[in-house]
N, C-alpha and C positions, 0 to 999 in steps of 0.2 A: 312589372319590370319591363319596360320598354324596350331593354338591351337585347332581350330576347328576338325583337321584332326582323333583327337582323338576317335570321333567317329565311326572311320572305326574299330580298334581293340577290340574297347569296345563290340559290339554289339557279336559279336563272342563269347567273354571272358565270358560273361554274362550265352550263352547259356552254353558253356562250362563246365562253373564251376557250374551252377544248375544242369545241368545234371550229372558231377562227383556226385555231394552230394546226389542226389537222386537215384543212384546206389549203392553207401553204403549202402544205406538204404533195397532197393529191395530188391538188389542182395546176403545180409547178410542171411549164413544159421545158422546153431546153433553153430557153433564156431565163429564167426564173422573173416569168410571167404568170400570170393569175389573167386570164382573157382582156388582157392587155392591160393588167394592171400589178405593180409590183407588189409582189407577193411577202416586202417588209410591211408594206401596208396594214396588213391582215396583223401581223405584230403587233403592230404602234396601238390597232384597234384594241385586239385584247388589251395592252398594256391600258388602254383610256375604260377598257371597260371595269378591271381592277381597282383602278383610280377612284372611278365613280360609286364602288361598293363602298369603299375606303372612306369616302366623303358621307353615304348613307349613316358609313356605322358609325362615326363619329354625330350627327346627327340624331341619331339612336341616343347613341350615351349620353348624349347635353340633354334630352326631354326624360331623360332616367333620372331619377330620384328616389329607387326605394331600393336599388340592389346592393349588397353589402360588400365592402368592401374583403370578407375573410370567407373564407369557406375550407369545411370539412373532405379531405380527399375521404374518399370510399372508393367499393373495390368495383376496377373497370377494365377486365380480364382484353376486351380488344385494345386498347391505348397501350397497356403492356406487352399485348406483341408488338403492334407497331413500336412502340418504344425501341425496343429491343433490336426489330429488324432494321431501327433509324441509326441506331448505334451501330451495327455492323458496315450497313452500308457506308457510314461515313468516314468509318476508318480505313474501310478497302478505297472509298473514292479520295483521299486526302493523299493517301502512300501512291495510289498508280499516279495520282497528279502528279506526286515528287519525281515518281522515275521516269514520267514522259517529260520532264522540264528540266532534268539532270541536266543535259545539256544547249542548255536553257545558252545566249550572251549576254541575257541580261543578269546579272547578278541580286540585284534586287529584288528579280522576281524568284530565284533560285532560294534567296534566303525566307523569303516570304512561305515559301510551298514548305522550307523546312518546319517553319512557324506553324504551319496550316497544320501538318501534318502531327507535330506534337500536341497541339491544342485537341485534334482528332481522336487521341489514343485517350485524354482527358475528358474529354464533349461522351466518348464511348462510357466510360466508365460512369460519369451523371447520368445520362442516359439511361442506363443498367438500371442504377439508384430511385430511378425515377419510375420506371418499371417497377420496381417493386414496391412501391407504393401504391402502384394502379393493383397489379397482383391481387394484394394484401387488403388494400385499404387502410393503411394504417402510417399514418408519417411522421415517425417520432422525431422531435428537436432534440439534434445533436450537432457534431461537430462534423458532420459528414454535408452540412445542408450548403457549403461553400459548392461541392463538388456541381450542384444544379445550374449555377452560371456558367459551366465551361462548355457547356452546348453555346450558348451566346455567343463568347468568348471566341473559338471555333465561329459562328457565322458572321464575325466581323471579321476575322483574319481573309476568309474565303471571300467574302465581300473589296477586301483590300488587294487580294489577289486579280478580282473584277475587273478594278477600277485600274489598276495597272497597265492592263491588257487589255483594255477599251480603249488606253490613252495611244497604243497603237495603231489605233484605226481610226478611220471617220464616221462620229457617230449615225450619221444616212447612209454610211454604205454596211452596217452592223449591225447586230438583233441585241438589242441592252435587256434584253430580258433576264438572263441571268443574275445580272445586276440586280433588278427589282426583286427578285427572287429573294437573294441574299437580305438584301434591304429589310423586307417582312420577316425574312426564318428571323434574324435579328431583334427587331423588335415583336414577336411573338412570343418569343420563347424564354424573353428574360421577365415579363408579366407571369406564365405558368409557372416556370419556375418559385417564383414570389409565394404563389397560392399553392403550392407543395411543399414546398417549405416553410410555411406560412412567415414570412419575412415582412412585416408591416410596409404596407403603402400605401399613398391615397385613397387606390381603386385599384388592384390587379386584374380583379373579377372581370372588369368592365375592359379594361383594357387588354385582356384577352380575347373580346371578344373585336373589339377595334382590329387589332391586328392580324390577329389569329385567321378570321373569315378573309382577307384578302390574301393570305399566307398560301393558305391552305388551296385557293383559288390560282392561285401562281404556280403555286407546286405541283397540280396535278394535271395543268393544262400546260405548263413548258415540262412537264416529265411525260405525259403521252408524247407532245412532239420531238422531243431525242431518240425518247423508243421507235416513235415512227421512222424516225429517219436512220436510224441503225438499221432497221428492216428495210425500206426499201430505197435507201439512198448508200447503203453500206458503209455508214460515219461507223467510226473508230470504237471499239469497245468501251472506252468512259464514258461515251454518249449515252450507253445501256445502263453503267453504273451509276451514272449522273440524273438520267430519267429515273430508274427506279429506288433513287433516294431520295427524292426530291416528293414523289407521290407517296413514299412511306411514311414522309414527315406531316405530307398534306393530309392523309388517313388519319393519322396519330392526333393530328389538332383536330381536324372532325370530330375524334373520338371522345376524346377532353372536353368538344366546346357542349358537344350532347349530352353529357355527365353533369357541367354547369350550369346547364339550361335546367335540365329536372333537378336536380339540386342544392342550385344556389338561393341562401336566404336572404330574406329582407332586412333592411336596418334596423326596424322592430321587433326582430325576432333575438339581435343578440344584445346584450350587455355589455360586455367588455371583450375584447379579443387583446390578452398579453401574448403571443408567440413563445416568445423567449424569456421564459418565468427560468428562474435559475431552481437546477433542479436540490440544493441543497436549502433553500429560502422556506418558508412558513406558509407560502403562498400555494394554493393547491388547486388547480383546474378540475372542474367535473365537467361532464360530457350527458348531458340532460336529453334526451329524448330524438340527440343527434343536433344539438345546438349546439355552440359555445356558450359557457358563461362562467364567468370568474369565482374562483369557489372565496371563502370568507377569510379572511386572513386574521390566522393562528393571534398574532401579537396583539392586534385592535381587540380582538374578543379577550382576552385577559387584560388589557389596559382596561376596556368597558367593566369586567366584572371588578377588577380593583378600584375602580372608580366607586362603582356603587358601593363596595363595603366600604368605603370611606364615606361616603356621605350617610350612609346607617347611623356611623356614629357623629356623622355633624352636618345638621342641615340649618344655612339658614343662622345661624350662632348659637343656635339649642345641641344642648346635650343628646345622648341616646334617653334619658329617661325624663326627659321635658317633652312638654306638649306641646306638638307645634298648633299653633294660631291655624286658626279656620279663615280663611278669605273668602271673601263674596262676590260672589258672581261677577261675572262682567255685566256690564248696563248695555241696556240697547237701549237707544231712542229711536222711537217712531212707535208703532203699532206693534204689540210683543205680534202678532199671530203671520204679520207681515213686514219679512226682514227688508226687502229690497226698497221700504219704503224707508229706511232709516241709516243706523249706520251704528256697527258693535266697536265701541270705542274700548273695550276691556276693561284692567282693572284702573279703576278709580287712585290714585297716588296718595291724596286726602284719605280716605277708606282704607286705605292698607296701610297706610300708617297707624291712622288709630286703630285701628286692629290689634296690631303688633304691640300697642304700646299699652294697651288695656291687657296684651294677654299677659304681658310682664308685670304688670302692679299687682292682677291675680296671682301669677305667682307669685312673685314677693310676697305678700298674703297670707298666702295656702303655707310657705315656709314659717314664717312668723309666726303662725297659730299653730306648726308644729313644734318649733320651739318653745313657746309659752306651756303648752301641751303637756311636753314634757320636763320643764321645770315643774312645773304644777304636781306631775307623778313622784318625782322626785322628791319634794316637798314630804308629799304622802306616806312616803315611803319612809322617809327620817320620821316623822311623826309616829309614824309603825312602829320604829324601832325603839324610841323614850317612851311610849306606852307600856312596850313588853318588858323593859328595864323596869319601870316602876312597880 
């Protein structure tokens, strides 16, 4: 499973791009220069280095061919804390966004942060949900499995809140990292979801890993640089909360992607993956050896056994107590001891006809001379009887 291989660029890209961001940071003298060089630079670089993962792992995935699109959660006690601590974070950073933008002029953005902020309190509660599946290992299909989009859900509102407040500024004189941020938690987090909740799709598996690896790369190298710069640039306290939500959520998918890496099976290995088998139906899932596979379904096996006792009593136009005709082999031409030099044409059309049609004049036959049979006894029988009369 080649998707795996993603892990060879990522690990790089990671350091890479914390280390740009934390250079901005240092290296910033009071012009916000980098040794005469602007220090968005060092940005843009991380942001092309992300990029270029992004490009790997899709690369990865088109040469993948054997990983399967469904997998089994099991239980992954670190993804559930992080889980957990992502759902926190994101409801405290969702609400201080609201009240530092209360008095917001623009309107649109005010209504949007309300948006943000209820989506949050939702994204918290999937997030929970989500968590306990890592917990437990265990992900039952219910009606709770909607709850897993509202982390999404939540990172497009926040993303829309981005894209807003980009539109304010000029993008060279701006860090759009944030943006890209949002961008990935987005498409990260609505493939996992899919694979915890086992929600059919193409390829979740795969597409966890697509996204997830440059996610996670975003998240932990612009969440060091907020942290850094609350310490020693003394940004505002959301910068802290916004840095260490953003590395809780890049922890969380490390953690996840490590679980699917040992984990995840091949196409080979499953049979059928139904998700959403209705739990009052005849249809019955077993869980073999830690695979999926479709258990047998109740109605086909009693259609099959009605089947057969039907045909017990008629095969063929014969009764239950008629013999059925014997048919002859199939023919092969060529050399009986060498197939490949000939070719098994089966049965013969001619041949199984007359077969069939000899085995019925025996019968007729065999019945006739049962009848004859027993006139004959019958006979005897009256003959018995004017005997012992006389």
């Amino acid at each position: 499973m080649k998707i795996k291989l993603s892990w060879i660029p990522f690990i790089p890209a990671v350091l890479a791009m914390t280390a740009l961001r934390l250079l901005s940071v240092f290296g910033n003298d009071e012009t916000g220069m980098i040794s005469g060089i602007n220090s968005l630079l060092f940005s843009y670089l991380a942001v092309g280095v992300a990029l270029a993962l992004f490009v790997l792992c899709i690369i990865f995935n088109i040469a993948d061919r054997k990983t399967a699109p469904v997998y089994e959660s099991k239980r992954n006690v670190p993804a559930g804390i992080f889980s957990v601590l992502s759902a926190a974070f994101t409801l405290a950073y969702s609400v201080m966004n609201l009240m530092a933008k209360k008095d917001s002029d623009y309107l649109l953005i005010h209504i949007v942060c309300a948006l943000c902020a209820f989506l949050a309190m939702l994204a918290a509660i999937g997030l929970v949900f989500m968590a306990r599946t890592h917990f437990t290992g265990f992900a039952p299909v219910s009606n709770i499995a909607f709850l897993y989009v509202f982390p999404s859900l939540w990172a497009v509102s926040e993303l829309v809140l981005c894209f807003l407040e980009a539109t304010k500024l000029s993008v060279a004189a701006s860090d759009m990292s944030l943006l890209f941020c949002f961008i990935f938690l987005t498409l990260s987090l609505f493939p996992q979801a899919m694979v915890i909740s086992k929600i059919p799709g193409k390829n979740p598996v795969k597409a966890s890993f697509i996204y997830g690896m440059p996610s996670a790369a975003f998240g932990i190298s612009y969440g060091a640089f907020l942290i850094a710069r609350v310490v020693f640039d003394s940004v505002g306290g959301i910068a802290l909360l916004a840095g260490a939500m953003l590395i809780s959520f890049g922890l969380y998918q490390i953690c996840y992607l490590v679980e699917l890496t040992r984990g995840a099976l091949r196409k080979d290995e499953i049979v059928i993956v139904d998700a959403f088998t209705d739990s009052n139906s005849d249809t019955e899932i077993n869980n073999i050896d830690g695979e999926l596979v479709l258990g047998e379904d109740k109605k086909d096996e009693d259609y099959s056994q009605k089947a057969t006792a039907d045909t017990d009593d008629f095969i063929m136009g014969y009764e239950a107590d008629d013999v059925i005709p014997e048919i002859s082999a199939p023919k092969v031409i060529g050399e009986e001891g060498d197939l490949s030099g000939g070719f098994v044409l089966g049965i013969d059309d001619d041949d199984a006809d007359s077969s069939i049609m000899a085995a019925r004049r025996q019968k007729k036959e065999e019945k006739l001379m049962n009848e004859i049979d027993k006139l004959l006894a019958d006979l005897d029988e009256q003959q018995n009887e004017l005997n012992n009369k006389k």
